[in-house]
C-alpha positions in Angstrom: 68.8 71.5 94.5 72.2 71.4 93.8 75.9 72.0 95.6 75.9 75.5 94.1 72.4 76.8 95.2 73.0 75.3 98.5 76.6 77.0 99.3 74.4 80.3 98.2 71.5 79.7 100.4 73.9 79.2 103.4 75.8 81.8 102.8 73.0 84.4 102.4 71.7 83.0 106.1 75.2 83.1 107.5 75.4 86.7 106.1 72.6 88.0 107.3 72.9 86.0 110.9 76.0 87.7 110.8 74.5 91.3 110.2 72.1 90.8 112.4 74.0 90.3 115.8 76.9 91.9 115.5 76.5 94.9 117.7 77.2 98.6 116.5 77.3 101.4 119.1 76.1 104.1 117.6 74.8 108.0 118.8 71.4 109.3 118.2 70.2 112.8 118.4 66.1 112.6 118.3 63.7 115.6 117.9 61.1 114.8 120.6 58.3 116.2 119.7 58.6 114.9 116.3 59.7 111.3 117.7 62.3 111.7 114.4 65.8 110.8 114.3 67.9 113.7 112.9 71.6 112.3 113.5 73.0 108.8 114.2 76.6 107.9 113.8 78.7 105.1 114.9 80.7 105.4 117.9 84.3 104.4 119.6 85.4 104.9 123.2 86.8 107.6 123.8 85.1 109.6 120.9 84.0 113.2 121.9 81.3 115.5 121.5 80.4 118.6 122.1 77.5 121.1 122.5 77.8 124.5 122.0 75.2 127.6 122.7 74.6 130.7 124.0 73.9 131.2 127.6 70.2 133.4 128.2 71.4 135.0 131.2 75.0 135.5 130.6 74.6 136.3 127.0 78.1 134.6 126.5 79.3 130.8 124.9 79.1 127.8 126.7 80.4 124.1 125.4 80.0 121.1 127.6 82.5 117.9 126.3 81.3 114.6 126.3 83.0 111.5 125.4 81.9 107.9 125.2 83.3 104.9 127.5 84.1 101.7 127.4 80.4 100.1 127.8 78.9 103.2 125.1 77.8 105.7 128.0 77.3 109.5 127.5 80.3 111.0 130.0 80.1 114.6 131.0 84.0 115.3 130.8 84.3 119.0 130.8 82.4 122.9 130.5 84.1 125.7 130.0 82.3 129.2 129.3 83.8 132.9 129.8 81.6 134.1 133.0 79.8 133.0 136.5 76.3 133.8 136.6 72.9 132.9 137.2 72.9 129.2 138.3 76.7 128.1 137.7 78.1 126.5 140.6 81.1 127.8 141.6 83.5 124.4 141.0 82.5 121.0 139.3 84.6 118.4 138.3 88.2 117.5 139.7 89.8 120.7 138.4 88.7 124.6 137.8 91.4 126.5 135.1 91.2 129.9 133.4 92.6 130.0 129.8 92.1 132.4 127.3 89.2 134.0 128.5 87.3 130.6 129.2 86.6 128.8 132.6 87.2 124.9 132.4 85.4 122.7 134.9 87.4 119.4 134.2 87.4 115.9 134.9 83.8 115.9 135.7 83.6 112.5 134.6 79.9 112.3 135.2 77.5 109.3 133.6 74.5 111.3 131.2 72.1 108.6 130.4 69.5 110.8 129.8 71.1 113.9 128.0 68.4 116.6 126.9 68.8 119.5 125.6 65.7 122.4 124.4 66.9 123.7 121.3 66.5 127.5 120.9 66.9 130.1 118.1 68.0 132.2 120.4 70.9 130.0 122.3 71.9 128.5 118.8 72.7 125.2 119.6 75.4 123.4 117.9 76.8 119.6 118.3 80.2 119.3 117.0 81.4 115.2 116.4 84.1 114.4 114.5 84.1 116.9 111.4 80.3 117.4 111.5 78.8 120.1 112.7 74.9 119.9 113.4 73.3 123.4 113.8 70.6 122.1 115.9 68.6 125.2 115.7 68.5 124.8 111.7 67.4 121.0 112.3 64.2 121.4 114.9 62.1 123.9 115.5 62.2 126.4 118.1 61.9 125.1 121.6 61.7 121.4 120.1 64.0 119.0 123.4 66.0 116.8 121.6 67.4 113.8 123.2 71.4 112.4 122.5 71.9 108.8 123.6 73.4 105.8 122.8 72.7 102.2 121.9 73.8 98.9 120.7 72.1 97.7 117.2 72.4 95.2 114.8 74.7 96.0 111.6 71.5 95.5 109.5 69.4 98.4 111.7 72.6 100.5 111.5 72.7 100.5 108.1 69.0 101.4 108.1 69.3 104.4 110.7 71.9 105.3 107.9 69.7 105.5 104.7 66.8 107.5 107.1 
């Protein structure tokens, strides 16, 4: 074997060492009934999501804000939605403000490992990240739960979850 083939073989094993343990955080929305991915996307701290739908009892909007910390956690940072009703507590988080016809719980700051959400046609839910917008009720069928999490993967399984 000579120099050259050598220099390629270690640097193909060096590459895909290297793509292999560098660690990507990364969000995942699964349909669980379906045990199918339907979003993934690589995450920051301090990038923010939020989900959007139409209350059953109220019959009005509601959007709860979530942003990512430091060690990739799901925070609840925020709700806002334009009346009291069935089942809202009357104060959450650090700080209650009206504006514009909305009610903001703020600063919630509350740790969502396990963030579930049953999808409806009726409530229309709708994750907003960055510039996507997911139409959750286009993407699983009625009453389907989907799950939002996070993990840490390898730059080689990202770029798998990618191509799905």
């Amino acid at each position: 074997m000579n120099r050259r083939s050598k220099f390629l073989i270690i640097f193909l094993l060096l590459a895909f060492f290297i793509l292999n343990t560098i660690p990507i955080p990364i969000l995942i929305l699964e349909d669980l009934k379906a045990s199918k991915i339907i979003f993934v996307h690589k995450v920051s701290p301090n990038d923010q999501f939020t989900i959007h739908w139409m209350h059953s009892v109220e019959l009005a909007p509601w959007e709860e804000i979530f942003s990512i910390d430091d060690d990739c956690n799901i925070i609840l940072d925020s709700t806002r939605f334009k009346a009291f009703g069935a089942g809202v507590p009357d104060a959450a988080g650090k700080k209650t403000v009206i504006k514009n016809g909305w009610i903001y719980f703020l600063n919630i700051d509350k740790d969502m490992p396990n963030l579930t959400y049953g999808i409806s046609n009726f409530a229309k839910h709708t994750f907003y990240f960055k510039n996507k917008t997911l139409k959750l009720y286009n993407m699983v069928p009625n009453d389907n739960p989907i799950k939002i999490y996070t993990k840490k993967i390898s730059l080689l399984s990202y770029l798998y979850y990618k191509n799905i």
